[in-house]
C-alpha positions as CSV (number, residue, x, y, z in Angstrom):
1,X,88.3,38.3,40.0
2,X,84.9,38.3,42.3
3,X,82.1,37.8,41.0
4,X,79.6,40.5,39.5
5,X,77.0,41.4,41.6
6,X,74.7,44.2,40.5
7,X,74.3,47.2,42.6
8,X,70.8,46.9,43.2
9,X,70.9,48.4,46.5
10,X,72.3,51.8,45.1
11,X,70.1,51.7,42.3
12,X,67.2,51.6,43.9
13,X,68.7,54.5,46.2
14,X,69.3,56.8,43.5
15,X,66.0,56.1,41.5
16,X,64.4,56.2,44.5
17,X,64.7,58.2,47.3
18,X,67.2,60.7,45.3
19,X,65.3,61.6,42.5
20,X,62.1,60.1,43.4
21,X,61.1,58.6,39.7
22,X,57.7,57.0,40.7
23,X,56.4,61.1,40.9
24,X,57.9,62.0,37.4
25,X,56.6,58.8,35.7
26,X,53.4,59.9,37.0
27,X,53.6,63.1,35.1
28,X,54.2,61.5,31.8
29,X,51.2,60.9,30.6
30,X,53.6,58.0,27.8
31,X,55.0,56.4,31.3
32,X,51.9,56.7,33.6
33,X,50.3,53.7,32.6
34,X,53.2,51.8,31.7
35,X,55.7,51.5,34.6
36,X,55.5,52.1,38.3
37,X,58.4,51.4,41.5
38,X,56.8,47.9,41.9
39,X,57.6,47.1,38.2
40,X,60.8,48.9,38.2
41,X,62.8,47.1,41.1
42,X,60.8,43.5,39.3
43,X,62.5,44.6,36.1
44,X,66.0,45.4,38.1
45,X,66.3,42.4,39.9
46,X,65.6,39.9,37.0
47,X,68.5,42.3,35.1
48,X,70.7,41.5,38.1
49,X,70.2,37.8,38.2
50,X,71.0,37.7,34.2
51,X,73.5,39.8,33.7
52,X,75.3,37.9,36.8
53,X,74.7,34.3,36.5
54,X,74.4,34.1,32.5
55,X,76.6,36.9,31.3
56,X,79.7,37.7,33.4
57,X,80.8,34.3,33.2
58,X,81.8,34.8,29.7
59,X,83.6,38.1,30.5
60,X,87.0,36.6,30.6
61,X,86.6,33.6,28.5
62,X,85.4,35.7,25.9
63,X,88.3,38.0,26.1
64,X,90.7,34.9,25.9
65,X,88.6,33.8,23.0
66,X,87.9,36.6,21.3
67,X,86.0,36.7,17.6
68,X,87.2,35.0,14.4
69,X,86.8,35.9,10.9
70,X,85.9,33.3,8.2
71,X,84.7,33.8,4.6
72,X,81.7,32.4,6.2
73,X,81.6,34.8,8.4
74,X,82.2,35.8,11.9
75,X,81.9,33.5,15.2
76,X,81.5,34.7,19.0
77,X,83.4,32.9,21.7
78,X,82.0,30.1,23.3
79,X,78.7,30.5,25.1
80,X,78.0,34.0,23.7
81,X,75.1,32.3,21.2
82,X,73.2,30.6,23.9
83,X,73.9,33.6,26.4
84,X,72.8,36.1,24.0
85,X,69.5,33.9,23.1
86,X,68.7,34.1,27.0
87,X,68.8,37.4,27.0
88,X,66.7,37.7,24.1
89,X,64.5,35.8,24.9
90,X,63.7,37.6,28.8
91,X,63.1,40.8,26.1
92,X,66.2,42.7,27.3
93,X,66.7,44.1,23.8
94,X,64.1,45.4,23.7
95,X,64.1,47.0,27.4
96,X,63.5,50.5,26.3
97,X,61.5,49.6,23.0
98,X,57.8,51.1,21.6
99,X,55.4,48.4,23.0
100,X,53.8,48.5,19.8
101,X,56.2,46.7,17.7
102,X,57.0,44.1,20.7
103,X,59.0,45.8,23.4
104,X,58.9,46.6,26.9
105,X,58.7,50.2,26.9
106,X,60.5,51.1,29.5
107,X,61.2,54.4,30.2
108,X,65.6,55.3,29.4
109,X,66.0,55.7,33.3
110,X,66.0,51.9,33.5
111,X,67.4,51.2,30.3
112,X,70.2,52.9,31.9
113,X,70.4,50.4,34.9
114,X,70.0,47.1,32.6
115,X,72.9,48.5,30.8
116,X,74.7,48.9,33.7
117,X,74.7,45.7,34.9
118,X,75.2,43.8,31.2
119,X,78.4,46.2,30.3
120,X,79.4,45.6,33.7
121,X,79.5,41.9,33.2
122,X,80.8,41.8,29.9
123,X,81.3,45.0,28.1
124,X,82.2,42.7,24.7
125,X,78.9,41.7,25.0
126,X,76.8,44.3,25.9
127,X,77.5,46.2,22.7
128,X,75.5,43.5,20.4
129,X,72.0,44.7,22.3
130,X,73.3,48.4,22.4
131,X,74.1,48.7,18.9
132,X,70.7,46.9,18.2
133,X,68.9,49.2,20.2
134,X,70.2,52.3,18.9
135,X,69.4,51.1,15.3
136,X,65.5,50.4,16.7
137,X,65.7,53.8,17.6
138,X,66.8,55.6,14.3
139,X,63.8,53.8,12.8
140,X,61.3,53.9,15.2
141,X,61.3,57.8,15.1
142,X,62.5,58.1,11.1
143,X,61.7,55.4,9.1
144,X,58.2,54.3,7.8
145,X,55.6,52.7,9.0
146,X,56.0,50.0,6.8
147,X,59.5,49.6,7.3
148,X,58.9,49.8,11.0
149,X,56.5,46.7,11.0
150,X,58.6,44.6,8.8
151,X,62.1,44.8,11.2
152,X,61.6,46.3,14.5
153,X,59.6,43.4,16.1
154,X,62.4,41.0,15.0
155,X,64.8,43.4,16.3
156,X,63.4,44.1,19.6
157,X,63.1,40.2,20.1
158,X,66.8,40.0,19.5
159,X,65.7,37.5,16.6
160,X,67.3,40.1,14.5
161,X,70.2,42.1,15.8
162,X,71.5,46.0,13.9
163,X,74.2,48.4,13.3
164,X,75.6,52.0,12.7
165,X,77.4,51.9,9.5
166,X,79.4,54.9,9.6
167,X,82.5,55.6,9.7
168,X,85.0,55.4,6.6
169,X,88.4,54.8,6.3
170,X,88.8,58.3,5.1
171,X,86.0,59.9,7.4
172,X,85.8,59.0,11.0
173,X,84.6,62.6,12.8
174,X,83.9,64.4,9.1
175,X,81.1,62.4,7.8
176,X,80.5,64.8,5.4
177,X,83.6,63.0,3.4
178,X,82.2,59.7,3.0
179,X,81.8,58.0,-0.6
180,X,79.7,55.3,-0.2
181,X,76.6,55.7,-2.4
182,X,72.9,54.7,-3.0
183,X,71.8,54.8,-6.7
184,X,68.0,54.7,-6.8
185,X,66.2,52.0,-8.6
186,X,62.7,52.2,-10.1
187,X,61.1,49.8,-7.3
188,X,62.0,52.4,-4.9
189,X,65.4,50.9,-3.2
190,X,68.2,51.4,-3.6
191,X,71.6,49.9,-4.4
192,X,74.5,50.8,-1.8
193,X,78.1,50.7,-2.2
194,X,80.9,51.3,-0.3
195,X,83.3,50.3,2.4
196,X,82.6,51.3,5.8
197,X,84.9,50.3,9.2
198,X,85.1,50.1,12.6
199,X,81.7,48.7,12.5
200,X,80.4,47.0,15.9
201,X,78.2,43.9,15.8
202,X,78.7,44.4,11.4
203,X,78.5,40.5,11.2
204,X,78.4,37.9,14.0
205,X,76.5,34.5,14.3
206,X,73.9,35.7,17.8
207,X,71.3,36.1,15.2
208,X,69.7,35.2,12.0
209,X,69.9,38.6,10.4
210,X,71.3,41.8,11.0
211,X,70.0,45.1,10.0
212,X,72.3,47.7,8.9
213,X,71.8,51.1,8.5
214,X,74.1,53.0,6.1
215,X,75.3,56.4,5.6
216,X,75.5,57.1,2.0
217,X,75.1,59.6,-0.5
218,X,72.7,60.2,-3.5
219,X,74.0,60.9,-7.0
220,X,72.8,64.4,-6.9
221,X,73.4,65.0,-3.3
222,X,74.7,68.5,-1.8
223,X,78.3,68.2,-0.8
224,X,79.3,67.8,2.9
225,X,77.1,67.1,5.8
226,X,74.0,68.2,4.3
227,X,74.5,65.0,1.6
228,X,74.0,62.2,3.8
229,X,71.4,60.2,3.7
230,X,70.1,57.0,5.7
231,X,69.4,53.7,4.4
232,X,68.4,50.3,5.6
233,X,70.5,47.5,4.3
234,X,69.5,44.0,5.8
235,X,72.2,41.3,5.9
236,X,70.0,38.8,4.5
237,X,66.6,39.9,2.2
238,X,63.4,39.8,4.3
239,X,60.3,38.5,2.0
240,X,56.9,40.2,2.3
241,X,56.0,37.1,4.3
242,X,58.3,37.9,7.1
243,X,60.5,35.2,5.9
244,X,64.3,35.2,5.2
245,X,65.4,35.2,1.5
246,X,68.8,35.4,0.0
247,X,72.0,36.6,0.9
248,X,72.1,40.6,0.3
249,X,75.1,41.9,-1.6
250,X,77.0,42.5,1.9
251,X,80.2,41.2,3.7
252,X,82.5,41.4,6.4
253,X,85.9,41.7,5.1
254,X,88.0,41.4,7.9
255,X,87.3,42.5,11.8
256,X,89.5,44.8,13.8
257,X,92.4,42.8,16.0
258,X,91.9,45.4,19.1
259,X,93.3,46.4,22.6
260,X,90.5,45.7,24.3
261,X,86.4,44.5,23.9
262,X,87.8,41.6,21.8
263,X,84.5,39.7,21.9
264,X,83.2,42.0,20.2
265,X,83.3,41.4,16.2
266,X,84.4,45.3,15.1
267,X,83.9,44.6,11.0
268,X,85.6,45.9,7.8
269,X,81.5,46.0,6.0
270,X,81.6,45.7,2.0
271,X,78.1,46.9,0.6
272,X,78.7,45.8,-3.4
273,X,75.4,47.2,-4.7
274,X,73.1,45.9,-1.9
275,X,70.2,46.3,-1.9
276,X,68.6,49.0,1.0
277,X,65.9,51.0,1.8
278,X,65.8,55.0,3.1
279,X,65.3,56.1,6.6
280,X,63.5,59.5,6.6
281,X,63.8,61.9,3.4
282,X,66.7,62.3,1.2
283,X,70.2,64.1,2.4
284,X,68.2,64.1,6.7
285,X,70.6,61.0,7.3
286,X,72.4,62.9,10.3
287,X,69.4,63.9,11.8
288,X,68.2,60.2,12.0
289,X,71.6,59.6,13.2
290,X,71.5,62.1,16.0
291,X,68.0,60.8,16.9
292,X,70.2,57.8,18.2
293,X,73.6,59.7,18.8
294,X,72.0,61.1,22.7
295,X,71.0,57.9,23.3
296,X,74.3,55.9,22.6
297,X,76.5,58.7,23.9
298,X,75.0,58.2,27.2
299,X,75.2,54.6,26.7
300,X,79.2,55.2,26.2
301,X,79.1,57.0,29.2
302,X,77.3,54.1,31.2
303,X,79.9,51.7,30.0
304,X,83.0,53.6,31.8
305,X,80.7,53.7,34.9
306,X,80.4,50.0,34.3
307,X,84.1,49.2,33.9
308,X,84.9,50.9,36.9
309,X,81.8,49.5,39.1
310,X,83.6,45.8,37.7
311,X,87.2,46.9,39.0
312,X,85.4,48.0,42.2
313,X,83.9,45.5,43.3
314,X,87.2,42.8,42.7
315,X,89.8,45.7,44.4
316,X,87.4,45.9,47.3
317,X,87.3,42.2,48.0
318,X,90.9,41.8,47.3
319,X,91.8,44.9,49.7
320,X,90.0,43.0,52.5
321,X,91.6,39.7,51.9
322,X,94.9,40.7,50.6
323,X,97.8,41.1,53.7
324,X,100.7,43.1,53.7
325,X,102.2,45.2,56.2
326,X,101.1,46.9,59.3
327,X,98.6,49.5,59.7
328,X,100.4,53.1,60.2
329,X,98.6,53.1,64.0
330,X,99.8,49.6,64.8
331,X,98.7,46.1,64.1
332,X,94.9,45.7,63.5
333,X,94.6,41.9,62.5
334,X,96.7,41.0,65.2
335,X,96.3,37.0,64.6
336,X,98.2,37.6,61.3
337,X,101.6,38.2,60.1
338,X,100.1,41.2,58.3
339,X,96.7,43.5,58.2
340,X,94.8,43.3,55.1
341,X,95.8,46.4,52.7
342,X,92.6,48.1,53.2
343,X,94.0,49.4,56.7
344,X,96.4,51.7,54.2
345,X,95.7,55.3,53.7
346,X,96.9,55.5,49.7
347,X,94.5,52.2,49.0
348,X,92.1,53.6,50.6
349,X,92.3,57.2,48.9
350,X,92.1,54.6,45.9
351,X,89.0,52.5,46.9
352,X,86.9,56.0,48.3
353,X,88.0,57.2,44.6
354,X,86.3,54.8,43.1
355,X,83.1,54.7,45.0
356,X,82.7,58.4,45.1
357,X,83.4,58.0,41.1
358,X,81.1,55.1,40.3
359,X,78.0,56.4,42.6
360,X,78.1,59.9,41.7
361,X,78.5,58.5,38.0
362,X,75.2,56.3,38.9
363,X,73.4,59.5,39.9
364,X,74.2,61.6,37.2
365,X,73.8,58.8,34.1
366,X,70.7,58.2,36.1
367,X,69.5,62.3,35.7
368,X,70.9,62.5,32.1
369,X,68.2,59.7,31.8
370,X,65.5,61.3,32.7
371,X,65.7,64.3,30.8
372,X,65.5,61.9,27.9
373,X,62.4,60.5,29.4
374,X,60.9,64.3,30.1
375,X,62.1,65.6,26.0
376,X,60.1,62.7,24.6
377,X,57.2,62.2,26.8
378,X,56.3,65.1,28.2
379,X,52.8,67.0,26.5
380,X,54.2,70.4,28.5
381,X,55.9,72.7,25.7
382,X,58.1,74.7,28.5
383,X,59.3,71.9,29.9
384,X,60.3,69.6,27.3
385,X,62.3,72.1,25.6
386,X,64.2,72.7,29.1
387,X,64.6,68.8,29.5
388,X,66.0,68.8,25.2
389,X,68.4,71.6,25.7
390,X,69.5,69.9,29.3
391,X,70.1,66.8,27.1
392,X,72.1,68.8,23.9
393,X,74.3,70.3,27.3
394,X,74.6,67.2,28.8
395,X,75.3,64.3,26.5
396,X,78.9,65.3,25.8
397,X,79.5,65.2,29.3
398,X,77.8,62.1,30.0
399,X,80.0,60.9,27.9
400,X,83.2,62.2,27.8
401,X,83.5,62.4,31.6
402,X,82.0,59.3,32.9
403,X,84.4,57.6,30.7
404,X,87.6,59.5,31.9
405,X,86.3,58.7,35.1
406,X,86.0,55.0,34.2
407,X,88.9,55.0,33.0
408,X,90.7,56.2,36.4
409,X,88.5,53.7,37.8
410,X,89.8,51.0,36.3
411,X,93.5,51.9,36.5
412,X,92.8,52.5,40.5
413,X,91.5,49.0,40.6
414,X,94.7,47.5,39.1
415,X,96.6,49.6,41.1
416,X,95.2,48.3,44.3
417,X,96.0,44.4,43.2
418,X,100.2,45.7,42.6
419,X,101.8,43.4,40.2
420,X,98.8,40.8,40.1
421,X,97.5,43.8,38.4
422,X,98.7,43.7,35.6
423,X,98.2,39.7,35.3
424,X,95.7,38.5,33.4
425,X,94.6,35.7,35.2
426,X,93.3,38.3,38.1
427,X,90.6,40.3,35.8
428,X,91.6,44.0,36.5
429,X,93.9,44.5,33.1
430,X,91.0,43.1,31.3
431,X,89.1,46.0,32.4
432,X,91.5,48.6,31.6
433,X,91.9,47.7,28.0
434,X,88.4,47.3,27.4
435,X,87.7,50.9,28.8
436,X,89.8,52.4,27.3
437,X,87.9,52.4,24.0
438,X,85.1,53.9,25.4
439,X,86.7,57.3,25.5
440,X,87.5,57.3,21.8
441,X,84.3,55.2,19.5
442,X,81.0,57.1,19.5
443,X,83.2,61.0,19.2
444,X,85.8,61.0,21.1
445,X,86.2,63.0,24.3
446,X,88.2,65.6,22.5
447,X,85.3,65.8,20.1
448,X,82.7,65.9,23.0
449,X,84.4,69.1,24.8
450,X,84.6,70.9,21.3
451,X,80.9,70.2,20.7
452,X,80.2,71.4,24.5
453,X,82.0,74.4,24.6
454,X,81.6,74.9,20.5
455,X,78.1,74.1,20.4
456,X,76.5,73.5,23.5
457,X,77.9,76.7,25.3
458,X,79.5,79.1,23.1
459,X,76.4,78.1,20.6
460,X,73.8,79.1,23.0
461,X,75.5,81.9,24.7
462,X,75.4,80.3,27.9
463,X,71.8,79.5,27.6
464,X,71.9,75.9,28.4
465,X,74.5,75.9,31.2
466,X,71.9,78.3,32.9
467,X,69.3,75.9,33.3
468,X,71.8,73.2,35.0
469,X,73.7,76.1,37.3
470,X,69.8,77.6,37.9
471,X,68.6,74.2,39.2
472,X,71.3,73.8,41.2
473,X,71.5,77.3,43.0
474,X,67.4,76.5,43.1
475,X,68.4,73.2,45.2
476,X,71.1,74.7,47.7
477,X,68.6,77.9,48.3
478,X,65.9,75.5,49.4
479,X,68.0,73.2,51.3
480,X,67.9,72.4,55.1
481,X,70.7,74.4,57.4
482,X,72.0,70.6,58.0
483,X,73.2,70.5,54.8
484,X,75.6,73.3,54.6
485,X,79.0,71.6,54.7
486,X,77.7,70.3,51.6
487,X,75.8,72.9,49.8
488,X,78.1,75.5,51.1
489,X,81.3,74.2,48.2
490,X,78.6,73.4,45.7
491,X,77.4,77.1,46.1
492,X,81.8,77.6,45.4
493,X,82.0,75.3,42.5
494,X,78.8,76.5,40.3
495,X,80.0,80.3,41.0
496,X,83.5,79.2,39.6
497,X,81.5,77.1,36.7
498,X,79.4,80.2,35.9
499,X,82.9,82.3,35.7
500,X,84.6,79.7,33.5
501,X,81.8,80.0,31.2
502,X,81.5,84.4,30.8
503,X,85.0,84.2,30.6
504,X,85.7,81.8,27.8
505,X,82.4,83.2,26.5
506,X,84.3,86.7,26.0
507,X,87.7,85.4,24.9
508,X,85.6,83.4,21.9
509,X,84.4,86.8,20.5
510,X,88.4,87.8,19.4
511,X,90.0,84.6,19.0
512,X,88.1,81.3,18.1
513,X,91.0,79.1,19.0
514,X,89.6,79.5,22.6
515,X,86.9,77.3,22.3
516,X,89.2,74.3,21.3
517,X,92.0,75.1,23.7
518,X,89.3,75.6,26.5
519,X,87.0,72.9,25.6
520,X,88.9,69.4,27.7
521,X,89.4,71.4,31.1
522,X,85.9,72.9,31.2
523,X,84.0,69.6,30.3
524,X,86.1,68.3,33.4
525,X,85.2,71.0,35.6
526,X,81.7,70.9,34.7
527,X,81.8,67.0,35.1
528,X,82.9,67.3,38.4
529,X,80.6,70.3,39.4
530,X,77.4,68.1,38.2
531,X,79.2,65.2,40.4
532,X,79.1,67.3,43.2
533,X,75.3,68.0,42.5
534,X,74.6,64.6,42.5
535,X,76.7,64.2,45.9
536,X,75.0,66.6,48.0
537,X,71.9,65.5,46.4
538,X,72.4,62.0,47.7
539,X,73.7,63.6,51.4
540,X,69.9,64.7,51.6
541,X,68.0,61.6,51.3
542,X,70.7,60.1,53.1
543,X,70.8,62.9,56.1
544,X,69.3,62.0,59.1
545,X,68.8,58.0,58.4
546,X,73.0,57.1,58.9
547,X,71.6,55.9,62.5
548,X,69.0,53.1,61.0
549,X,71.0,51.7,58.3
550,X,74.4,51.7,57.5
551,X,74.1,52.4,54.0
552,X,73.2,55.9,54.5
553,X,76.1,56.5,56.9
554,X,78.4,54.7,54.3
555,X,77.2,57.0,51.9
556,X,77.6,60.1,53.9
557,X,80.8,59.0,54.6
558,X,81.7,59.1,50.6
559,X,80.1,62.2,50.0
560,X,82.5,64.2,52.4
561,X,85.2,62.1,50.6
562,X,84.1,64.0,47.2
563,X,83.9,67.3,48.6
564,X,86.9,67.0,50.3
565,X,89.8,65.4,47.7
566,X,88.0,65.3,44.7
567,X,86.3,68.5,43.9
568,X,88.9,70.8,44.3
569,X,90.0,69.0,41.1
570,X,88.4,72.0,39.6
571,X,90.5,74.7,40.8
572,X,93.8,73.6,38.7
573,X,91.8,73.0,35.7
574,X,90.0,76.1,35.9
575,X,93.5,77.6,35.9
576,X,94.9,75.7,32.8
577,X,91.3,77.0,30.9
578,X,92.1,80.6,31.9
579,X,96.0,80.2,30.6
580,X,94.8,80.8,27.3
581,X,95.2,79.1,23.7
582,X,98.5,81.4,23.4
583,X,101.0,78.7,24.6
584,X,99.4,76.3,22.3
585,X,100.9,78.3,19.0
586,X,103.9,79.0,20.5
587,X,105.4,76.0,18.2
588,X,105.2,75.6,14.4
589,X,104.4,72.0,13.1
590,X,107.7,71.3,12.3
591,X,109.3,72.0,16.1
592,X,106.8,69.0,16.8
């Protein structure tokens, strides 16, 4: 497999010359004095040479390796302690952290990149900072202040790492069914039990502690979803010093034996009356949970893109290098016995696949980004509810369709290598495996249509979509004559978008099976309608510059690639949408 390189260059390109960031940093009054472009591309290139030279390396071992479970608990593969402390300790944890408990504060538009780059050399890995950082999150904004002083420093240093404590064995997507429980004591915590699973990161040996935070429910709690409260449960008791204590009343069981992401410890977690503290009020445990869910649904998202930049950048190399056959035309290499497979039009409608799918995926992870960055710091009313409800229409995208694209990505790249494929030794079925998780933890993709079209659409009466389809018919009214043969079948695809959605939107009023049997094809064909944004967004900074660098022609070169094989995508999946739920019932369970 070649080596991981991080796509700097492109980077750069979309952050800035597409979407300019330096001016919208500028505006937010939280970023203004805190990052700049300088800083930025400092911040991206020490990422790059990390992520690289510390962390891919371990990809593969790791994944040969994989975690093992002890009564004493769980180790990591070889390396992953020392590469997990240099990573730590160059404050990557805490990338995206509040300054004022020790991290970096950088705004989620490069938090986006670094994780990028560290899922894209080792996805196994990446999930031990993620999951860390989405707990920092859930506290910074709900817990107290006192609770915030005693763990995040520790957490953002990667001293300390966290989880999500979740899911049930009974309730995976209906958390209102869970049974663990906190039974208040008179010092004010609480004692939690309960079994919870699939739990990432629930017990490893990176760090000294880990910080769980549970879902549970109080003795006299509502029933359902409006029950669930959040508590913090730390592996090992923190005195008022700072200092570690004792051994808290939690343990791993046992840890998942998976497809894929096998470095990663994914823990059975027993919480036998452990002792734990709440987030936020009483029975406001989703809430504090959602407050990370955008986040970490977007970080899903970026880990598809990841997998398939990986496979990229090895079926690339191998499509240059690799000789078989002669070119349909004739004999290009014509000092060897073959021409390398790259001359071949199905590897090459393989290879454009992929870029087009990995640097429109860039783009628009990149976007979803910053309308995280304009909800929380902007002071204008107006528009930070336009950037929150761009975000609650977004995030099920984000991540259902960057990880069906990843997904196709990494099944392309396999492809490319033929039978070496599907050999270990060569990387690419590493990949596969891996990504494939991505489309099911964190909701799956099923879930994420249902809550677009459910919630996000059908919810808001179209609402939301009309900020996105405004923006864009904003852009292509304003744009330069030059760009037509781009704007022209985005013009096509947001009138067929805006259809999809008034006619689903009318079905839904007589027969609520519509949403659910609409909801996969129109989170596709809005995937690859914002794709196509991002494309001809991309065609204008790169219009007019293909003569003085190549990387603008190349990238003009994939844009017409998009528009021309990979958009019209949407015109069988609009069909299937407008077919109806009928044909779905047509079947009783039992003809199954």
């Amino acid at each position: 497999m070649a080596d991981y390189k991080a796509p700097l260059r492109d980077m750069q390109f979309v952050l800035n010359e597409v979407f300019e960031v330096g001016n919208l940093w500028a505006q937010l009054p939280g970023l203004a004095e805190t990052v700049d472009v300088e800083t930025a591309n400092a911040i991206l290139e020490e990422a790059g040479k990390v992520t690289a030279g510390v962390i891919a390396p371990l990809n593969r071992s790791g994944d040969e390796e994989g975690c093992s479970w002890s009564a004493e608990g769980v180790k990591t593969p070889a390396g992953f302690p020392e590469a997990y402390r240099t990573y730590a300790e160059g404050g990557w944890v805490g990338v995206g952290g509040d300054p004022e408990f020790g991290g970096m504060g950088m705004p989620k538009v490069i938090g986006a990149q670094v994780e990028e780059m560290v899922n894209a050399a080792n996805l196994s890995f990446g999930l031990y900072p993620m999951l860390t950082a989405g707990a920092c999150l859930s506290l910074l904004n709900h817990a107290s202040e006192a609770l915030k002083a005693k763990y995040l420093p520790n957490m953002y240093a990667g001293t300390w790492a966290g989880s999500m404590c979740l899911t049930e064995p009974h309730a995976g997507t209906d958390l209102g069914m869970i049974r663990t429980k906190a039974e208040p004591q008179a010092d004010g915590s609480y004692k939690i039990s309960g079994t919870k699973i699939f739990i990432t990161g629930g017990e490893h040996d990176l760090t000294e502690n880990i910080v769980h935070l549970v879902l549970a429910k109080l003795p006299d709690a509502p029933a359902g979803s409006k029950g669930i409260s959040l508590f913090l449960v730390p592996k090992v008791m923190v005195n008022d010093d700072g200092s570690l204590g004792e051994r808290n009343a939690v343990s791993c069981g046992s840890i998942e034996h998976k497809m894929g992401i096998k470095a990663s410890a994914t823990c059975v977690m027993n919480f036998d009356g452990a002792t734990g503290w709440i987030v936020d009020a009483p029975n406001k445990g989703l809430a504090a949970m959602f407050t990370m869910m955008n986040y970490e649904r977007l970080g899903v998202g970026i880990q598809g893109l990841a997998t398939g930049e990986r496979s990229y950048q090895s079926a690339v190399e191998y499509a240059r290098e690799r000789i078989q056959s002669r070119a349909p035309t004739g004999p290009v290499a014509q000092d060897k016995a073959a021409d390398p497979i790259i001359v071949h039009p199905d590897v090459r409608r393989m290879l454009l696949t992929m870029k087009a799918l990995n640097e429109g995926g860039r783009a628009f992870s990149s976007y979803v980004a910053m309308q995280l960055d304009t909800a929380k710091y902007s002071e204008e009313p107006a528009t930070r509810k336009r950037a929150e409800e761009l975000v609650a229409l977004l995030t099920p995208v984000a991540k259902a369709f960057l990880t069906d694209m990843g997904l196709e990505t990494t099944v392309h790249g396999q492809q490319i290598f033929g039978g070496h494929g599907f050999i270990r030794e060569w990387g690419q079925e590493q990949l596969v495996r891996d990504c494939r998780i991505t489309q099911i933890y964190e909701g799956t993709n099923g879930i994420q249509a249902l809550d677009l079209m459910g919630r996000k659409i059908v919810g808001s009466g179209g609402a939301f979509a009309k900020h996105f389809t405004d923006e864009i018919r904003a852009f292509t009214a304003s744009a330069a004559a030059e760009l037509a043969e781009f704007t022209g079948p985005l013009n096509a695809a947001v009138q067929n978008l805006e259809e999809l959605t008034a006619w689903v939107l009318d079905r839904a009023k007589g027969n609520p099976n519509e949403i659910g049997a609409a909801s996969v094809e129109y989170l596709q064909v809005f995937g690859y309608t914002a794709y196509a944004y991002m494309w001809a967004l991309m065609a204008r900074a790169s219009l007019g510059k293909e003569g003085q660098d190549e990387f603008y022609a190349t990238k003009l070169g994939t844009a017409r690639f998009y528009f021309a094989r990979l958009l019209p995508r949407i015109h069988s999946l609009s069909a299937s949408v407008k077919a109806g739920s009928e044909s779905l019932y047509l079947l009783d369970a039992a003809q199954f």
